[in-house]
C-alpha positions as semicolon CSV with decimal commas, in nm:
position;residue;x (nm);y (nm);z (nm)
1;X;0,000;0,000;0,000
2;X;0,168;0,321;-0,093
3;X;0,232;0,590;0,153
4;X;0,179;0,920;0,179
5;X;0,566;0,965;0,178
6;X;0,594;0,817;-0,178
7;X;0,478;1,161;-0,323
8;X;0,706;1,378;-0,092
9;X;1,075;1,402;0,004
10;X;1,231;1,209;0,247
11;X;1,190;1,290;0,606
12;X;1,374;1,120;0,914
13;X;1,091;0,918;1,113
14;X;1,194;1,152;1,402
15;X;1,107;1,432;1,256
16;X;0,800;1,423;1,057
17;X;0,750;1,705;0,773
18;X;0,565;1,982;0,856
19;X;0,177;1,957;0,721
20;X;0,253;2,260;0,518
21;X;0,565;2,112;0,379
22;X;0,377;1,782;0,337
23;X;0,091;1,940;0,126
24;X;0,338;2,163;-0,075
25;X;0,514;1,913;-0,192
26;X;0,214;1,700;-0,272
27;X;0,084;1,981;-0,484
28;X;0,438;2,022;-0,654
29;X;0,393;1,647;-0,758
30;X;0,070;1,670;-0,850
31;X;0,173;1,948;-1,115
32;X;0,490;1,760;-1,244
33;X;0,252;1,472;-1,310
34;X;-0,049;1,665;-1,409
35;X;-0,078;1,591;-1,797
36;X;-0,032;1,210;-1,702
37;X;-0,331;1,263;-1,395
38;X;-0,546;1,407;-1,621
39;X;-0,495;1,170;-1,923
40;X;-0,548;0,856;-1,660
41;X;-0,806;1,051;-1,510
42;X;-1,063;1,095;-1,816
43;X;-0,938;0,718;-1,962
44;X;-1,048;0,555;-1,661
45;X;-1,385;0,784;-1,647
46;X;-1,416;0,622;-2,032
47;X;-1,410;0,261;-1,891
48;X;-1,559;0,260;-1,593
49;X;-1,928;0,082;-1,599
50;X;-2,170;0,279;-1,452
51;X;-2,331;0,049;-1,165
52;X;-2,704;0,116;-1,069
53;X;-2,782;0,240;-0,681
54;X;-2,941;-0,002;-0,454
55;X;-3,299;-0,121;-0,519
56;X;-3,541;-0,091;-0,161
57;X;-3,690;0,146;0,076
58;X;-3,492;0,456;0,201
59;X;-3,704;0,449;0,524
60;X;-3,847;0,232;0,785
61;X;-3,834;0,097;1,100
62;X;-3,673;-0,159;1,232
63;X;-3,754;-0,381;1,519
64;X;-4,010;-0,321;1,716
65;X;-4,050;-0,431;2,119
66;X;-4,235;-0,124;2,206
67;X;-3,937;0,118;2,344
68;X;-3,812;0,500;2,186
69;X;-3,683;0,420;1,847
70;X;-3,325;0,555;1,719
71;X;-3,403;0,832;1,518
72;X;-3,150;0,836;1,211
73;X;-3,078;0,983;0,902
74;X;-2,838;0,847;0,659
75;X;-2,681;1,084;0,393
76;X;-2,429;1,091;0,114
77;X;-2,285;1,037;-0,234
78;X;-2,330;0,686;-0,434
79;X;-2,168;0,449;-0,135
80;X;-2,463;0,613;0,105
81;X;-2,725;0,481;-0,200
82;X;-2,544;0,179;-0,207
83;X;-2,386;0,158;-0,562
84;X;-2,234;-0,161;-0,573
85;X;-2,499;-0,427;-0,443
86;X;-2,838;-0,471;-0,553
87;X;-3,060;-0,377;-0,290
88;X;-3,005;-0,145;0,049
89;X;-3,042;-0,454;0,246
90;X;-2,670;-0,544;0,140
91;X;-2,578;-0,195;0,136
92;X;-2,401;0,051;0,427
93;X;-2,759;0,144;0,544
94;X;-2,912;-0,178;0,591
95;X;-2,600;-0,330;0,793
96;X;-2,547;-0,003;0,992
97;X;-2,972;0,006;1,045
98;X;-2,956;-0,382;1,186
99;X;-2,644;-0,363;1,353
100;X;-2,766;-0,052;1,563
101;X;-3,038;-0,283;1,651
102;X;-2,852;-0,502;1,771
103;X;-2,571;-0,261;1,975
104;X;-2,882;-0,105;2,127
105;X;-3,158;-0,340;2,190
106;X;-3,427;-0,079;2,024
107;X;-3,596;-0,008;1,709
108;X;-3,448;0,191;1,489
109;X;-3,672;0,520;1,266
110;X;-3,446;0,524;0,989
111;X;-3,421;0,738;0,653
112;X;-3,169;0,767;0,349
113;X;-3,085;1,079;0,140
114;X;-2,802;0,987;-0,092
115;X;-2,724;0,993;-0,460
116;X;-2,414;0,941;-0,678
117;X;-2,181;1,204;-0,743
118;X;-2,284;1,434;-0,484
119;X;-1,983;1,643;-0,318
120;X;-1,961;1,719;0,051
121;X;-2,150;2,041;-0,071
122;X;-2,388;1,829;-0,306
123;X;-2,514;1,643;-0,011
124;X;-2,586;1,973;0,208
125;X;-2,795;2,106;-0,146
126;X;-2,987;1,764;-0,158
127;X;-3,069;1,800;0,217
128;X;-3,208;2,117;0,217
129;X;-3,399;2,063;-0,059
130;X;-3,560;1,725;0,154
131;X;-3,841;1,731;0,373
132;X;-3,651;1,576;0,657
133;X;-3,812;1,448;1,002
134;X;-3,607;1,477;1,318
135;X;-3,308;1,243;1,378
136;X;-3,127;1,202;1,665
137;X;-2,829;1,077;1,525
138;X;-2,717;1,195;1,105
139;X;-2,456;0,957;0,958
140;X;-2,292;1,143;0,658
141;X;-2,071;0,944;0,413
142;X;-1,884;1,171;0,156
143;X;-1,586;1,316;0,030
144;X;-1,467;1,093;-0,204
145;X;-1,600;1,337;-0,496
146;X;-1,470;1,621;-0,336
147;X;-1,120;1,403;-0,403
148;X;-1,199;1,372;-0,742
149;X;-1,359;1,693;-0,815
150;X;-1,002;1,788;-0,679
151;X;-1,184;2,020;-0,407
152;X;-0,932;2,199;-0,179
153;X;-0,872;2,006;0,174
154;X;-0,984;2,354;0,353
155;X;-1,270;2,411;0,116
156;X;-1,395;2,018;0,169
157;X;-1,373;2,074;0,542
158;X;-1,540;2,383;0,579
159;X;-1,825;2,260;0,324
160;X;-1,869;1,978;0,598
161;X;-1,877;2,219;0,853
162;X;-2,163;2,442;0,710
163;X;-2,341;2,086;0,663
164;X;-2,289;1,973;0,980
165;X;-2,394;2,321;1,150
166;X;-2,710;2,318;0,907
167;X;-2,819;1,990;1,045
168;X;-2,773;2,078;1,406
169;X;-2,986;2,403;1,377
170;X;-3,235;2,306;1,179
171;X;-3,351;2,043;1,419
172;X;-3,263;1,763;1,138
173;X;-2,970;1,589;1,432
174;X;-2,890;1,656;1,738
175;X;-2,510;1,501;1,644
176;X;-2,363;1,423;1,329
177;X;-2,126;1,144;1,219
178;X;-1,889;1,167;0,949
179;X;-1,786;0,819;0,791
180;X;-1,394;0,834;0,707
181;X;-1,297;0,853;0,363
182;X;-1,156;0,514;0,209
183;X;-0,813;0,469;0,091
184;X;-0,819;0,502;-0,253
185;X;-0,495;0,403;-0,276
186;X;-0,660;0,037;-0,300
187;X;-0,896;0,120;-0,571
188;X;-0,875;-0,118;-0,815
189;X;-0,963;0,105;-1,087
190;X;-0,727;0,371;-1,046
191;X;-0,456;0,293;-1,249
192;X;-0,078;0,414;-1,075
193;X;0,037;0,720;-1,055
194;X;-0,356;0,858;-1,026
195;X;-0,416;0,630;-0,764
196;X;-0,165;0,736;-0,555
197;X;-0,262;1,118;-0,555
198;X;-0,589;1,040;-0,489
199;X;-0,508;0,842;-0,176
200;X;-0,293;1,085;-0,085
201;X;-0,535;1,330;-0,103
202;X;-0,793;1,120;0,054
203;X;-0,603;1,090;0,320
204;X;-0,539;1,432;0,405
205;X;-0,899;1,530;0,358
206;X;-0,994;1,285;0,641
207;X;-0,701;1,376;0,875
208;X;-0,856;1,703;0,883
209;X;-1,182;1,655;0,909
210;X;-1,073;1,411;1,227
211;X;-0,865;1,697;1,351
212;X;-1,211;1,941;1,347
213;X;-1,505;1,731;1,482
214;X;-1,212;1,642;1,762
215;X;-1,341;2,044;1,838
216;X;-1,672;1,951;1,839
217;X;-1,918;1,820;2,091
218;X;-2,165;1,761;1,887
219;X;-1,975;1,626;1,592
220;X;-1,779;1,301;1,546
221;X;-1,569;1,129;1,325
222;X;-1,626;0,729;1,324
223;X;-1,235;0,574;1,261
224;X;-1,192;0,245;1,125
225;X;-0,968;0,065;0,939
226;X;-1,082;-0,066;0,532
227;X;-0,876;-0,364;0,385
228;X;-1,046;-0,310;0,033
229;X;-0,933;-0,575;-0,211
230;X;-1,075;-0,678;-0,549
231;X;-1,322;-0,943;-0,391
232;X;-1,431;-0,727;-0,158
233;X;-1,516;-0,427;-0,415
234;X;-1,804;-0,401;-0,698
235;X;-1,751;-0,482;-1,010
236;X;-1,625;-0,160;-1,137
237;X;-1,315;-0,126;-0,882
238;X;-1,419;0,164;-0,707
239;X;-1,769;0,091;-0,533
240;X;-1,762;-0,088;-0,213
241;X;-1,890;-0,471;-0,264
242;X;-2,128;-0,619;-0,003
243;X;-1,833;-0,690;0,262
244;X;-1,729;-0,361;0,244
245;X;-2,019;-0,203;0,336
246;X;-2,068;-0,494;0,610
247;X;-1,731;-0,347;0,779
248;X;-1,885;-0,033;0,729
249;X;-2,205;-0,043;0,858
250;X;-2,123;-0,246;1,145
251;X;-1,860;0,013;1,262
252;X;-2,121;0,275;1,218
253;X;-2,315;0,098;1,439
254;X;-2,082;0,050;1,683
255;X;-1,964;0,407;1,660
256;X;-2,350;0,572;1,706
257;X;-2,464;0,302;1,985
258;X;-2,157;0,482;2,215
259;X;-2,270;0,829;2,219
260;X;-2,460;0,963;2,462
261;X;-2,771;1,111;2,198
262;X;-2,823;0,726;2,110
């Protein structure tokens, strides 16, 4: 698995780089290698098969033994719809939805807002333009297209702090939980040197989203670790496959059922 190092000089172990350093050398890669990037970029756009999102309900409840269901609303780009696997019952939602049932012990009220290619900022525009019910809990999975779109790490963050401060206000969560972004260092898809950027990039955008809801009370960032493979992907090398968003949901799940709002 590459490392963030690859694409920057040398530092001792001692002594890491400084962030700024880190990023401005990045960026001096990126624009050594950009003709490349771009030419890998719109060639793998070309072959990529465009996979369906998952078939099913985007609400429900589930369980039911009479106690105060877990109000929550799932939201995001094309892993939140479940792009991938044919129906949501195989998808992030429905393993995060039954696993929370499980951690808890009580139904869970939940509803999905998600469609592919949304940005951070996509998402916010699709919420607001929802008739949501009140949640006590908002999972929010996204940023991989604010990778791709090439969205600056500061932008990306402060678009997920204007969603995150929308959803609070407007009564729509009383906490939100951002997934972490994936390596996409272990897309299959992305064909070398591309796929190395972009996991670079990736993983700066999620270092500093962990370093801001750390801020926060009412915002969280769920860590956990993704061994993505081939067999555990879709078909097209970049979705998440059915065990992926098993790991997923599950650590969701686990993540939600130990705040206190849950």
């Amino acid at each position: 698995m590459p490392s963030s190092r690859s694409a920057s000089p040398t530092f001792p172990v001692s002594e890491p780089a400084p962030r700024g350093t880190r990023q401005a050398a990045a960026l001096a890669f990126k624009i050594v290698l950009a003709p490349l990037l771009v030419a890998q970029a719109l060639a793998t756009r070309r072959r990529a098969p465009v996979l369906p999102e998952a078939a099913g309900p985007r609400e429900g409840v589930f369980g039911a033994d009479g106690t105060v269901p877990i109000r929550v609303l799932v939201a995001g780009d094309s892993s939140a719809a479940g792009v991938g696997v044919a129906h949501q019952d195989q998808a992030a939602a429905g393993h995060f939805v039954r696993a929370l049932h499980r951690a808890t012990g009580r139904p869970v009220r939940w509803t999905l807002h998600a469609k592919t290619g949304l940005t951070t900022r996509g998402v916010h525009a699709l919420l607001v333009a929802a008739a949501l019910a009140e949640a006590d809990v908002a999972v929010v999975i996204t940023g991989v297209n604010d990778v791709i779109d090439q969205v600056p790490t500061r932008r990306a963050l402060g678009h997920r702090a204007a969603l995150a401060d929308w959803l609070l206000a407007s009564g729509a969560a009383r906490h939100v939980v951002f997934a972490p972004l994936p390596p996409m260092d272990r897309f299959p898809l992305l064909p070398e040197p591309l796929r190395r950027v972009m996991g670079d990039d990736a993983r700066r955008h999620d270092a500093a989203l962990a370093r801001w809801a750390a801020t926060r009370d009412d915002v969280t960032h769920a860590s956990f670790a993704l061994d993505l493979d081939a067999a555990g992907m879709a078909s097209d090398g970049f979705h998440p496959g059915e065990p992926v968003y098993r790991v997923c949901g599950e650590a969701l799940a686990a993540h939600v059922a130990g705040l206190a709002v849950a």
